[in-house]
C-alpha positions as CSV (number, residue, x, y, z in Angstrom):
1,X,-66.9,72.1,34.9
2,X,-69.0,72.3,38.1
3,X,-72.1,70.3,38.0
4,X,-75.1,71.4,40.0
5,X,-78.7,70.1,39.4
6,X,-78.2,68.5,36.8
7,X,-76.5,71.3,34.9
8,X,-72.8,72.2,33.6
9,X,-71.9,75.2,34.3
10,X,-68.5,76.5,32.0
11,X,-66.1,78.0,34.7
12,X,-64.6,81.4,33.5
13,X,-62.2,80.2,30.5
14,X,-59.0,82.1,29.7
15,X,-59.8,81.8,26.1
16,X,-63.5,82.8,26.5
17,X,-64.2,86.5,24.8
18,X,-65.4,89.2,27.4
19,X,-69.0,89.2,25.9
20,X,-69.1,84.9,26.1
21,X,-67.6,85.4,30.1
22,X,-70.2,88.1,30.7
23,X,-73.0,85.8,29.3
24,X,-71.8,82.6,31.8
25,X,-71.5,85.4,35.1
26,X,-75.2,86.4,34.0
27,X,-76.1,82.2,33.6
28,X,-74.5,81.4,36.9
29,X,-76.3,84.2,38.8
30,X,-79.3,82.6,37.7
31,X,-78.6,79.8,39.0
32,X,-77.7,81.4,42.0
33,X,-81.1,82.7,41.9
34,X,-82.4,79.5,41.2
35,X,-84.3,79.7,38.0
36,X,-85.0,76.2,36.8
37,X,-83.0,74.3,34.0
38,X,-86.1,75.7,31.4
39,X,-85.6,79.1,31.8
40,X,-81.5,78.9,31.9
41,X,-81.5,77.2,28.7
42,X,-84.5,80.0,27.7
43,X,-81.6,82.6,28.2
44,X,-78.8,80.5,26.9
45,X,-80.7,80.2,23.9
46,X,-81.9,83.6,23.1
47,X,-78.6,85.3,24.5
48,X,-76.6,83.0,22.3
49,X,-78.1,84.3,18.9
50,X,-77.6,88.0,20.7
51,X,-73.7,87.2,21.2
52,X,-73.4,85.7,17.8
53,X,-74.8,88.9,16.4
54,X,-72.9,91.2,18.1
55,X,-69.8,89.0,16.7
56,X,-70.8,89.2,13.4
57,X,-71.0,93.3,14.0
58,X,-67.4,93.1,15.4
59,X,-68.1,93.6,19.0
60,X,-66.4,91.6,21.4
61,X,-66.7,93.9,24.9
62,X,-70.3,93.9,26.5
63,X,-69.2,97.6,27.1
64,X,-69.3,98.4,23.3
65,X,-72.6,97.2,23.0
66,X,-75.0,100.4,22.0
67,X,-78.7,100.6,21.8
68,X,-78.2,100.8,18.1
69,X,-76.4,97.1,17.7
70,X,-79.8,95.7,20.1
71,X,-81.8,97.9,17.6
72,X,-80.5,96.2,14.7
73,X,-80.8,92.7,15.9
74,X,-84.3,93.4,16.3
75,X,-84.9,94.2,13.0
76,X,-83.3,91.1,11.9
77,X,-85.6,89.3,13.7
78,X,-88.6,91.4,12.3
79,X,-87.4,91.5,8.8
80,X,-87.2,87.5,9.0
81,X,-90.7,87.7,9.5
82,X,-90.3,85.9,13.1
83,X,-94.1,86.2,15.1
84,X,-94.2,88.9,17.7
85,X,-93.7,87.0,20.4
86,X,-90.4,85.1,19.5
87,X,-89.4,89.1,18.8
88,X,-90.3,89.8,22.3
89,X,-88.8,86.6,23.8
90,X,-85.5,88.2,22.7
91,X,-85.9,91.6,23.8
92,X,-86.9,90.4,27.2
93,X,-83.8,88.3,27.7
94,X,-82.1,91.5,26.2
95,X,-82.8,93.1,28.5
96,X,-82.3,91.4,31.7
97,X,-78.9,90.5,30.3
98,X,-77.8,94.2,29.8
99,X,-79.7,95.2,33.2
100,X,-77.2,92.6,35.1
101,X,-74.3,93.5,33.1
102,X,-75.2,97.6,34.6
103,X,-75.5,96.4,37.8
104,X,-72.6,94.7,38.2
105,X,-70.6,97.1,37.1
106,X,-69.5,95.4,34.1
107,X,-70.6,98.0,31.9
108,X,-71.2,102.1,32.3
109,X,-75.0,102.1,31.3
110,X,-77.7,100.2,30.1
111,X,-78.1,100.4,25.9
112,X,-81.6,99.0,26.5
113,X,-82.7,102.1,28.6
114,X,-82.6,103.7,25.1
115,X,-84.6,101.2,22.8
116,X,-88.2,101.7,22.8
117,X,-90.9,98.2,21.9
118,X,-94.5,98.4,20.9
């Protein structure tokens, strides 16, 4: 563990899945960017529910992730009656996740591209 204002930061773990190593690359270049402790544990948070769903669908590669599994969690979000904004929260982080992953190469194209929000 490397620790860096006042953070831990999980090194790359041989044991880690591909979606839970893609998730701490994405953390660590926020660091890197120097987003404040709030907002990393704002992603952790909301990207950790994301990767849990996507576990519980059977995916286990950031490149099998389709605009259909980021559709779905969504709707489990909606049809828990969750406000708007906590919805939103999600998406957002969604997508900035999934835009990373694209750009560095980690996987072929964006699902979010693909799903639409009000």
């Amino acid at each position: 563990m490397l620790r860096e204002r006042g953070l831990h930061l999980k090194i790359f773990a041989s044991s880690s899945s591909p979606l839970r190593m893609a998730l701490d690359a994405f953390l660590i270049s926020r660091e890197a960017m120097r987003v404040n402790s709030t907002t990393l544990d704002w992603y952790r948070s909301r990207l950790g529910r994301f990767l849990d769903f996507l576990a519980q669908q059977r995916v286990t590669r950031p490149e099998d992730i389709t605009p259909h599994h980021v559709r779905l969690f969504l709707v489990s979000l909606e049809r828990r009656q969750l406000s708007d904004w906590y919805i939103h929260g999600h998406a957002r982080a969604i997508k900035t996740f999934l835009r990373f992953l694209h750009a560095e190469g980690i996987i072929p194209t964006n699902p979010m591209e693909r799903v639409k929000m009000r």
